[in-house]
C-alpha positions as CSV (number, residue, x, y, z in Angstrom):
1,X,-13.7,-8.0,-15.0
2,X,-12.4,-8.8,-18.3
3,X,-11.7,-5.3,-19.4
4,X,-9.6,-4.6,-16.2
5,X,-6.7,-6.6,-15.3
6,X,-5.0,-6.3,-11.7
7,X,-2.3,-7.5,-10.7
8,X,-0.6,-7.0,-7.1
9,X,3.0,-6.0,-6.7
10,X,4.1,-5.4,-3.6
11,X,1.8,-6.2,0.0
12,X,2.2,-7.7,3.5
13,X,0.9,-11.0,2.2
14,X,4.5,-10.9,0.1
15,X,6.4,-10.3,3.0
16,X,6.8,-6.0,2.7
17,X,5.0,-3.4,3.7
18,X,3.1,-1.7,0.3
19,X,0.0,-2.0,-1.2
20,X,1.5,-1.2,-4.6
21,X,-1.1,-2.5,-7.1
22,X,-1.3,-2.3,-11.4
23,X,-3.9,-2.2,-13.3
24,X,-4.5,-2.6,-17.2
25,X,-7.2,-1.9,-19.5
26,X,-7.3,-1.4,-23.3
27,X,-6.5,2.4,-23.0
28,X,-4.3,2.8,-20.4
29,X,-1.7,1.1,-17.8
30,X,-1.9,2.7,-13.9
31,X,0.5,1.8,-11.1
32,X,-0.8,2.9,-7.8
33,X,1.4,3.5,-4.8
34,X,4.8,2.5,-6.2
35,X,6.5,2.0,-3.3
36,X,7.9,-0.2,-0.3
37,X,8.9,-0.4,2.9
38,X,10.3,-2.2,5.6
39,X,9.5,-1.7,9.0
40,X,10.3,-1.7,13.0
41,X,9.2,-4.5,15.0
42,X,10.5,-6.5,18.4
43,X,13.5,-4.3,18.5
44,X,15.1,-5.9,16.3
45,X,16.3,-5.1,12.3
46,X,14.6,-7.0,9.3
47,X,15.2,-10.4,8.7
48,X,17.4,-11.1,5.6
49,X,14.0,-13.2,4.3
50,X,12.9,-9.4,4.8
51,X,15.1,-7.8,2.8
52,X,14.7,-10.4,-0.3
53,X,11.2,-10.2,-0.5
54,X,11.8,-5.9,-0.3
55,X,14.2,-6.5,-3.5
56,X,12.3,-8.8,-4.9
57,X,9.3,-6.4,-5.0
58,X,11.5,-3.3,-5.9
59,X,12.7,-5.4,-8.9
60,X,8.7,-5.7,-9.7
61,X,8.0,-2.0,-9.5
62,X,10.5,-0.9,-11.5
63,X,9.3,-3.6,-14.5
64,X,6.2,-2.7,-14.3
65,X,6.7,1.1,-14.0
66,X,8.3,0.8,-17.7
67,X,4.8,-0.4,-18.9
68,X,3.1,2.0,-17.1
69,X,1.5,5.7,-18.8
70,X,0.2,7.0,-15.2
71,X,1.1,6.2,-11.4
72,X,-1.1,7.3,-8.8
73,X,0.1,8.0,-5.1
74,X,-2.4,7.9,-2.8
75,X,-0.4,9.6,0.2
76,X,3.1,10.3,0.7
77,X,4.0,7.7,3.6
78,X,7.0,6.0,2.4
79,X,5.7,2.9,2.0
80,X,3.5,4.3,-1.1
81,X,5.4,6.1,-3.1
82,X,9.4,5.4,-3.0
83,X,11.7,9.1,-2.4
84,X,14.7,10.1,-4.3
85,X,17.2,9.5,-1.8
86,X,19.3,6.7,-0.2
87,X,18.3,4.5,2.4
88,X,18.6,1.3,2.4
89,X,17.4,0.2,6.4
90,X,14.0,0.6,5.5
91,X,13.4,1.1,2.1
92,X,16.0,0.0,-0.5
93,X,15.5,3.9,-2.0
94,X,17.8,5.8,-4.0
95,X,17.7,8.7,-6.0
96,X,18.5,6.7,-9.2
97,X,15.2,4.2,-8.4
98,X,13.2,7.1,-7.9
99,X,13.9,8.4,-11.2
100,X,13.5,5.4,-13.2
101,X,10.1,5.0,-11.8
102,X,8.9,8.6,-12.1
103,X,10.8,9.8,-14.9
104,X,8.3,11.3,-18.0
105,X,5.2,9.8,-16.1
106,X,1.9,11.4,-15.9
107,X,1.8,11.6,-11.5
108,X,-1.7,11.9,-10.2
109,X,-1.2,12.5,-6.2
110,X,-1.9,13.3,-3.3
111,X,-2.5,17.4,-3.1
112,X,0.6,18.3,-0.8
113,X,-1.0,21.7,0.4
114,X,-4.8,20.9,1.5
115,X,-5.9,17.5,3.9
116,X,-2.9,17.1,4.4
117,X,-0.3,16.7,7.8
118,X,3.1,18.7,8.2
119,X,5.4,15.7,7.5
120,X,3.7,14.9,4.5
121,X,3.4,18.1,3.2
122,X,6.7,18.5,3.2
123,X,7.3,15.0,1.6
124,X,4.8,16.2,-1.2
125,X,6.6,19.5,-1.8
126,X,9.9,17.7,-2.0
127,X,9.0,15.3,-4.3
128,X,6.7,17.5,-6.8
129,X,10.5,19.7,-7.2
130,X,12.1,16.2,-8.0
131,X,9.4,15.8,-10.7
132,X,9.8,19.0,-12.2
133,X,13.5,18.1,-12.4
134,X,13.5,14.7,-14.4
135,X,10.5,15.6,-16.1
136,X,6.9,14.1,-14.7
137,X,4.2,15.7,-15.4
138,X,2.4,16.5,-11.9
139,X,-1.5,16.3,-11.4
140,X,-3.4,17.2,-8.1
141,X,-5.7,14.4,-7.9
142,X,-8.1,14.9,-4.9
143,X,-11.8,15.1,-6.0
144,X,-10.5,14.9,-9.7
145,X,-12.2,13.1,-13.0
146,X,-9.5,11.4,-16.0
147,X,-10.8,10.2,-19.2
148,X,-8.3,7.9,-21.0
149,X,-10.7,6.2,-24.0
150,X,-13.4,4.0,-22.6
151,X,-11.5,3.8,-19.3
152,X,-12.4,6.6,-16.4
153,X,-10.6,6.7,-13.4
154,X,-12.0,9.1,-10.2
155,X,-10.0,10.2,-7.7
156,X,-11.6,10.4,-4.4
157,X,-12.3,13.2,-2.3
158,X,-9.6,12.9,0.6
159,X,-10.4,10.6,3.2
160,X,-9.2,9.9,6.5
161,X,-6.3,7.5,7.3
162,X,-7.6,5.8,10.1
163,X,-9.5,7.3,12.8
164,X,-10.2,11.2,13.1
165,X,-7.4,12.8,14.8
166,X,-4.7,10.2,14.6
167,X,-2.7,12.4,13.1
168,X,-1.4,10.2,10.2
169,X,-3.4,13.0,7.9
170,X,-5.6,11.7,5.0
171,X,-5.2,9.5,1.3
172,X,-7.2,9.5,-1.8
173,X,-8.5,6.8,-3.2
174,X,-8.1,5.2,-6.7
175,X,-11.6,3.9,-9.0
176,X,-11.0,2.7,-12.4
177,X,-13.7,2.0,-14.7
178,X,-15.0,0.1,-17.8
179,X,-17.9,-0.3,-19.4
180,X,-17.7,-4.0,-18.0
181,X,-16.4,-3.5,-14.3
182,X,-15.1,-0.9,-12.0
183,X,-12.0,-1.7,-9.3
184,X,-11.0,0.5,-6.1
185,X,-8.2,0.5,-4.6
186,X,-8.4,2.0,-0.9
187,X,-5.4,2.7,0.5
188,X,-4.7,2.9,4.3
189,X,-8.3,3.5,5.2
190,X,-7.6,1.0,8.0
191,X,-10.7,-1.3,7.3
192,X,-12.4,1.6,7.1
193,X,-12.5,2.7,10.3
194,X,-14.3,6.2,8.8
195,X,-18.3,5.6,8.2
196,X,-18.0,8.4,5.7
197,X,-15.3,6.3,4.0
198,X,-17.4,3.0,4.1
199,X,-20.1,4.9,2.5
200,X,-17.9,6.2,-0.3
201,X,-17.1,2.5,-1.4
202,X,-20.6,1.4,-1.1
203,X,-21.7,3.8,-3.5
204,X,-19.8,3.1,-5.6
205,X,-20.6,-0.6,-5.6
206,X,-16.7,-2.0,-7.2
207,X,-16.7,-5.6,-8.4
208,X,-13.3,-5.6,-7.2
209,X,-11.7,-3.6,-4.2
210,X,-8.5,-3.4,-2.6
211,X,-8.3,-2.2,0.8
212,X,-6.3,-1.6,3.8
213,X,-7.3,-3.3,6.8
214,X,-6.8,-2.0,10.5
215,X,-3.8,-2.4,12.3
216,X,-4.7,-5.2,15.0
217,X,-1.5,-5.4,16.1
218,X,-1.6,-2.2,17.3
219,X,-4.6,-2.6,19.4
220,X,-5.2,-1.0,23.0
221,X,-1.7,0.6,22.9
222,X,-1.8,2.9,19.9
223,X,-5.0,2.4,18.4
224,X,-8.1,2.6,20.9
225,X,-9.8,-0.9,20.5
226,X,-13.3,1.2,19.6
227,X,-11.4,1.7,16.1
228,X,-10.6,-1.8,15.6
229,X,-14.0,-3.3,16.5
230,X,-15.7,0.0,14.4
231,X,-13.3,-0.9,11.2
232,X,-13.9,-4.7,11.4
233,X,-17.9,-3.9,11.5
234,X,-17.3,-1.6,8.5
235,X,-15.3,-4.1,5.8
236,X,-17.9,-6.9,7.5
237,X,-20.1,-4.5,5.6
238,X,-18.8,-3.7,2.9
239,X,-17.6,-7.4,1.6
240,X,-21.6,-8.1,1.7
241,X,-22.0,-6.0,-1.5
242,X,-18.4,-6.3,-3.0
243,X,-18.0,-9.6,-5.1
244,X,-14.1,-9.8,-4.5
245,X,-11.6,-8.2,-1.7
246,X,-8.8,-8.0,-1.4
247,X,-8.3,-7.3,2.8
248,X,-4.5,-6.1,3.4
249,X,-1.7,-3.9,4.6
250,X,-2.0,-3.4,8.6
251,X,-4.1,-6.4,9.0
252,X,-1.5,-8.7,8.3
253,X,1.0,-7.3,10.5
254,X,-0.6,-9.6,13.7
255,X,0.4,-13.4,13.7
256,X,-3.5,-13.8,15.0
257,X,-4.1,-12.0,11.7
258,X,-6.5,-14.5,10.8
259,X,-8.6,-14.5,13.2
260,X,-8.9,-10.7,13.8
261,X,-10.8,-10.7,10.5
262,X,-12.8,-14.3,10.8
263,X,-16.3,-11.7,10.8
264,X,-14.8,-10.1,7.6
265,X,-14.9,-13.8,6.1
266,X,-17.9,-14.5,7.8
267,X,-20.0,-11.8,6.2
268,X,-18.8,-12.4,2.5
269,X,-19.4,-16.3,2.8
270,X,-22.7,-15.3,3.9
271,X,-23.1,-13.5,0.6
272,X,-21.3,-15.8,-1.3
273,X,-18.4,-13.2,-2.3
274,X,-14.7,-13.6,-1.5
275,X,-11.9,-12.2,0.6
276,X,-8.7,-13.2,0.2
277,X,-5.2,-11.6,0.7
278,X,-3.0,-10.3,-2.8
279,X,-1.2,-13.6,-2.0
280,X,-4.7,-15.9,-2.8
281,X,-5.7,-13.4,-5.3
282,X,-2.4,-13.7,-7.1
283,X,-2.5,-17.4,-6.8
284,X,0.5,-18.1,-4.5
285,X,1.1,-19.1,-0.7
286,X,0.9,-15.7,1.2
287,X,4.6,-14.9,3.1
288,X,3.9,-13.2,6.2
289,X,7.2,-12.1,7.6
290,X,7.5,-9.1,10.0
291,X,5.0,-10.8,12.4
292,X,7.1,-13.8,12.9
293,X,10.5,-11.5,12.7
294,X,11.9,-13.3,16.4
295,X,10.6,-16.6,15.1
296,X,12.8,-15.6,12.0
297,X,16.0,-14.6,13.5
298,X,15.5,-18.2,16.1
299,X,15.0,-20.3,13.1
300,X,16.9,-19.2,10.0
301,X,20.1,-17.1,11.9
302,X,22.0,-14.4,10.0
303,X,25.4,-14.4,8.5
304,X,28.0,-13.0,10.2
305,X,28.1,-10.4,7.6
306,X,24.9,-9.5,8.1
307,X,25.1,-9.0,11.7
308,X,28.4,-7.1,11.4
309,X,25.8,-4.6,9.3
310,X,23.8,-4.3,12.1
311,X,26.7,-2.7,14.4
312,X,27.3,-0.5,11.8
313,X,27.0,3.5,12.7
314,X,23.1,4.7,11.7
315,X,24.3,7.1,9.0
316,X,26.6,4.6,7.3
317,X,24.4,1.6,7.5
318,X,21.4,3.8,6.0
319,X,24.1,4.0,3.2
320,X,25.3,0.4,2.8
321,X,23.2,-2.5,0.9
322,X,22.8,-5.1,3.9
323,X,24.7,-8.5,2.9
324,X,21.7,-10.8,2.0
């Protein structure tokens, strides 16, 4: 796809939860999901290799958020779209970041009233008042059309995240197109684990999809292990008319990672396509880190400083930069 560049910003395969993606043409510059996240594993607090690779991609999404004329959110989890206020456990945010990122951009999101769950809405309805206030321009995206020269980019239709009634609510998903190629990026469709979903993607036959695989690692305790087997059959699928995929997000969150997804590999070899993580697409060595976070703590041990952080009272250590 010579007409559409993609680059990956932020994913598990760079050692963070995101699957912050952007994407060029000759008419316009989109970042999707411009946020990152952190998150709770083995009862224990990040890693300082953790909390690096969380700078390091914040650093990256505020860069390319300069260059950027639109940002799409696909959902409000806080791992896709980074809130204007302070907390620095999970996700590095601040009021300040979220301005620079936002701040006279065209926002096409998420609709915060319809397809939507309560914690979310309430996210969306938040963060559409801090738009208003520093100036982005706000557009409903769900089921919507945008024309920016020879470059179109559809908004899907909400679909769900996960499996019906998980309660995690429903995204939209993101297709940009050229007269030479057409990307989607899928966001937390969890492999798909929704037919309806899978049939969405087909039709529209991408040469180059991004897409959030299903959490494995939370098989048979939160996630029935119908849903796992049902989204693996589904991107098995799927990567036997897709040229390129990207397979990410959840899916590397298991150590066994690998081999929860050797059918996914299995299928595109068969058609001679590719899957690969935003690590191999990018060209680097993929940095897996929250799946190894005990392994981490064993091997590389934290300063005293840090640890000291750890002790500190919630509220005040949601406050205070950990020493990295």
């Amino acid at each position: 796809m010579s007409s559409i560049h993609v680059t990956p910003v932020g994913f598990e395969s760079f050692g963070v939860r995101s699957m912050c993606t952007y994407v060029e043409t000759a008419d316009i510059r989109v970042l999707i999901d411009a946020g990152v996240a952190l998150g709770p594993r083995f009862g224990k607090l990040p890693h300082p290799q953790e909390y690096r690779a969380r700078d390091l991609c914040r650093t990256r999404i505020r860069e390319l958020s300069e260059k950027s004329d639109v940002i799409v959110i696909s959902h409000y989890h806080n791992d896709h779209h980074t809130p204007n206020y302070t907390e620095t456990v999970w996700l590095g945010s601040s009021a300040e970041e979220s301005e620079q990122i936002y701040q006279n951009k065209t926002i096409i999101a998420k609709d915060a009233r319809n397809f939507i769950n309560f914690s979310q809405r309430r996210r969306g309805w938040m963060f559409q008042r801090f738009l208003k206030r520093i100036g982005g321009k706000f557009e409903v995206g769900d089921g919507r059309f945008f024309e920016y020269g020879e470059t179109k980019i559809r908004i899907s239709q909400p679909v769900l995240h996960g499996e019906e009634h998980s309660g995690l609510g429903w995204v939209i998903m993101t297709t940009v197109e050229t007269g030479e190629g057409k990307f989607i990026h899928a966001s937390d469709v969890q492999g798909p684990m929704s037919t309806d979903t899978m049939n969405t993607i087909l039709a529209e036959r991408p040469n180059l999809l991004v897409i959030g695989g299903p959490p494995t690692y939370l098989r048979g305790t939160k996630v029935d292990k119908t849903h796992i087997e049902n989204a693996i059959t589904n991107a098995s699928r799927i990567v036997g008319f897709v040229p390129e995929t990207i397979f990410e997000h959840h899916i590397l969150r298991s150590e066994d990672w690998a081999n929860d997804v050797k059918p996914v590999y299995e299928a595109a070899a068969t058609a001679s396509h590719k899957v690969m993580t935003a690590a191999d697409y990018a060209g680097t060595k993929p940095l897996l880190l929250e799946s190894v976070r005990t392994r981490l703590y064993a091997d590389d041990p934290p300063s005293e400083s840090f640890l000291k952080w750890t002790t500190l009272p919630r509220n005040q250590q949601r406050q205070t930069n950990p020493p990295i």
